[in-house]
N, C-alpha and C positions, 0 to 999 in steps of 0.2 A: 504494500500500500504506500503510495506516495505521500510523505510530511510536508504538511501545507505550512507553511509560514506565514504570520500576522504583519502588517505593515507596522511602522511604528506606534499608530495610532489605536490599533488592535488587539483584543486581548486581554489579558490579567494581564495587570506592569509589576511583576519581578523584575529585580535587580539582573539586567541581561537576560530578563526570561528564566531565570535559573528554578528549577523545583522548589518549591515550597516548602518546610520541614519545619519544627518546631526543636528549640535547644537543645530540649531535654529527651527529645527522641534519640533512634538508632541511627546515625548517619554521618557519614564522614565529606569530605571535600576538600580539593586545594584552597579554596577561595569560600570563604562564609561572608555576607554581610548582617550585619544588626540594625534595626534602627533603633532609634530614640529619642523620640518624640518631647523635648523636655526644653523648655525657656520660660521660666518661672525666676532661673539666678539673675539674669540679665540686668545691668544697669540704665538701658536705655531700649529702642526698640524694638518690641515682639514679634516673632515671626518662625523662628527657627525652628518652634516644633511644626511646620509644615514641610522641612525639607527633606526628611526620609522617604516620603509621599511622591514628592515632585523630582525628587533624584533617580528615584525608582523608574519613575516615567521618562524622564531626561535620557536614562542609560539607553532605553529602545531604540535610539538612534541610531548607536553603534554597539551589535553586539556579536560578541567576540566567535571564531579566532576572525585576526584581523593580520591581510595582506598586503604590505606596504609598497610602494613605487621601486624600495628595494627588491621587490620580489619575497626576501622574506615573509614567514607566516609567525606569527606572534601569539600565546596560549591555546594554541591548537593542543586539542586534548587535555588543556586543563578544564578541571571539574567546578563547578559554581552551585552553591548553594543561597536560597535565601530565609533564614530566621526569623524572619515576620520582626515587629516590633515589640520591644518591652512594653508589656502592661505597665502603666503605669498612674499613680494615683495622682488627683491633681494637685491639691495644696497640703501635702507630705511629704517636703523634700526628704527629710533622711528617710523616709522608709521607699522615697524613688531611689535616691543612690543605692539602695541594700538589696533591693532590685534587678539594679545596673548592675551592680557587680557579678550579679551570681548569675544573670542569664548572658555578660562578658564572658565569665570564664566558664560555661558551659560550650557557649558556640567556639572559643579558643581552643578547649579539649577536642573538637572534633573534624576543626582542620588545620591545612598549615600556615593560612595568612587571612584571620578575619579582616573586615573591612566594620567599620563605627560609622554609621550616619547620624551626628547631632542634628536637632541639639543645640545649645549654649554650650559656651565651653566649659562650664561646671560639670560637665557629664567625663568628661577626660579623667578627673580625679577618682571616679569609680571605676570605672574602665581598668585604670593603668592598677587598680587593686588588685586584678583577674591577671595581672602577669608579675604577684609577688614574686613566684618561686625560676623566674629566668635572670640568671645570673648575669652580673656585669650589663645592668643596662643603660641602655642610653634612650636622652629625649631627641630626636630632632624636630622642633617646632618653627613652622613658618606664621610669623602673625607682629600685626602693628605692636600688637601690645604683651608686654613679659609675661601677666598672668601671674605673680609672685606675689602679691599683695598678702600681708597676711587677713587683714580686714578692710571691709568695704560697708560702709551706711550699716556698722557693728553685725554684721553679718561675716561668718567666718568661710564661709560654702558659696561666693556668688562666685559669676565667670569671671572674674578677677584675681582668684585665688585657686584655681585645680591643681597648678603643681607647687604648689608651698604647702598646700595639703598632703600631697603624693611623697613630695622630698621627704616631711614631720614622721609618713607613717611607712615606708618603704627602704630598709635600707640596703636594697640590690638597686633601687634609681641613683647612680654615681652620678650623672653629668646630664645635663641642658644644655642644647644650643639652639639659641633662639635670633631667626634671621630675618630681616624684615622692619625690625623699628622703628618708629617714626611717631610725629605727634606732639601737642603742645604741653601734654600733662601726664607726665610718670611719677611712680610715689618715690620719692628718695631712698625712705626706708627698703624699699621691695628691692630697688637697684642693689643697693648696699647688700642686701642677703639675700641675691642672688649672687653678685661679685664674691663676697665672703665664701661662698659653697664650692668657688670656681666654673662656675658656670660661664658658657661663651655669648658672649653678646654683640649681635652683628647686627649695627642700625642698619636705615635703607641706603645710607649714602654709603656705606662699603659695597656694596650690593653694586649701585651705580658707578664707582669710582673704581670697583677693581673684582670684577664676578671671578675670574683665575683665582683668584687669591680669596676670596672666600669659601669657594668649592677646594680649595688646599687644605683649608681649616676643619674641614668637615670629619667626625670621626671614621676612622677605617679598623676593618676587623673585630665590629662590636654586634649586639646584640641591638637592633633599633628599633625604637617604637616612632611615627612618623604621628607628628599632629599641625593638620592643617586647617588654622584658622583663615577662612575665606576673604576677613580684611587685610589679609597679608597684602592682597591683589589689589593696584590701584583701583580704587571707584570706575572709573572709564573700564575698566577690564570684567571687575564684579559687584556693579552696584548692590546688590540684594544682599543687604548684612546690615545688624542692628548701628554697630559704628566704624562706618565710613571713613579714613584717612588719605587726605589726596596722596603723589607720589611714590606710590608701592610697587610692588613685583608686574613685570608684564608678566601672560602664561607662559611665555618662552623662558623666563629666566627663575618662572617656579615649579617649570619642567627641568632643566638642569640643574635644579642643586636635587631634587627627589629623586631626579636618575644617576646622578652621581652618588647619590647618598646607598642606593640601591645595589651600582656596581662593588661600593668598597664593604659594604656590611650585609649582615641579616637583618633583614626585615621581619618582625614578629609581629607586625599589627600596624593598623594606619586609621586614624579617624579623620574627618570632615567636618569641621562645625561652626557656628555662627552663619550658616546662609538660610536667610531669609527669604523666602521666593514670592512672598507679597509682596515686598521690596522691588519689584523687579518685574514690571508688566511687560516687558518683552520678552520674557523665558530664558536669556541666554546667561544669566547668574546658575543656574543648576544644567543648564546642557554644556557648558565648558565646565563646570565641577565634574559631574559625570566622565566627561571624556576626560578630564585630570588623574581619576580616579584610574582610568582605563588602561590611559598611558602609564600611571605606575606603574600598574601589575601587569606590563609588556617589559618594562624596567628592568622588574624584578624575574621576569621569565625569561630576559632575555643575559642579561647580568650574574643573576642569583645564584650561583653555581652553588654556595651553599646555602641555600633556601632548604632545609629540611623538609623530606616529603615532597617537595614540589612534584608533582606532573611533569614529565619530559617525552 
């Protein structure tokens, strides 16, 4: 019998189309994604818990394997699953993070590189709990803003603070590098204790002023967890995010540091978060996320040599 294929627009919109599973079932795959429907920490505009939804759909566009002008073929025969969304309660954040955690590190057990759809980026901090027991790890995070804060409007859990939280309670999280920054307002204290931890901090004008030299800086032969905050990317590139900073990453040059990041290390996990698709009434804030997404894990399929598990 002939498999008819859905147009983009057709269909149940999984992630690439992928089968549907539930966490805690029997099943494995190269590629899991999660959503997480969660933006409740946020300090300024709502929206993010619509982007698992519209990412989901976004992927239809292109989905994989995919054959390049090189001729090459790119995750042919790797496996995709999609984990549906965490249930989650509305105004209960700690019993959302406890949540988070545990259907993380179920979809984590069952393959070899989930994917996180936020989300605010308060959802990072539960997440990165589901990869306590991986040694020697590393953050690589693209985003305007450090995320270090230990408090925001006496709040200890907003998207201001995921990894000062993760640093306090993880102590296989060695090192952050965080590249992207930019903006009129950083907390001193947060700078300071991130610098004190040894943490790498690459504004945007290194970025612009010498991309070599910060893809130099980038960890090799580590264990890396990838978190990509969507205002990393100038506004002209991904308007749909709660806060906007002009002069950030074109996709081209937040395509090469995630692939360079991919060639030198293991890649254990990758989140998306802060994109707001209400934000953004012409779609293409989540159809260039999606295809960001995709290009990784061609990155990492094509780089990964030790990618564990991977499909080949």
């Amino acid at each position: 019998m002939t498999q008819l294929t859905h147009l983009p627009y057709g269909g149940i919109p999984t992630f690439a189309r992928a089968p549907i599973v539930q966490p805690d079932a029997d099943w494995t795959a190269d590629v899991a994604v999660l959503g997480i429907p969660f933006d409740i920490a946020l300090g300024f505009r709502p929206g993010a818990r619509f982007a698992p939804r519209a990412l989901r759909e976004a992927s239809l566009r292109s989905v994989p394997p995919f054959t390049g002008l090189d001729g090459v073929t790119r995750l042919a025969g790797v496996t995709f699953a999609d984990a549906g969304d965490v249930v989650l309660p509305s105004l209960e954040p700690e019993l959302a993070r406890q949540r988070i955690s545990a259907a993380a590190e179920l979809v984590r057990d069952r393959c070899s590189l989930p994917v996180y759809l936020g989300g605010d980026h308060s959802v990072t901090y539960p997440i990165l709990r589901a990869f306590a027991g991986v040694p020697d790890l590393h953050v690589v995070q693209l985003d305007a803003h450090l995320d270090f804060t230990d408090t925001r409007n006496d709040t200890r859990y907003s998207n201001s603070s995921p990894f000062r939280r993760a640093c306090e309670e993880m102590e296989n999280l060695v090192h952050i590098t965080t590249i992207g920054l930019r903006g009129l307002r950083f907390d001193p204290e947060a700078v300071a204790a991130a610098r004190a931890r040894g943490h790498t901090l690459m504004p945007m004008t290194d970025v612009a002023g010498d991309l070599p030299g910060v893809l130099a800086r980038l960890p090799h032969g580590k264990n890396v967890y990838l978190s990509v905050d969507v205002d990393a990317f100038d506004p002209s590139v991904i308007p749909g995010t709660s806060s906007p900073e002009p002069d950030g990453l074109t996709y081209a040059q937040g395509m090469q540091i995630l692939a360079e990041t991919a060639r030198h290390n293991t890649i254990v996990g990758l989140d998306v978060v802060e994109l707001a698709p209400n934000l953004d009434p012409t779609g293409r804030s989540e159809l260039l996320m999606a295809r960001l997404i995709m290009e990784t894990l061609c990155a990492v399929d094509e780089f990964g040599s030790a990618q564990p598990g991977w499909a080949r």
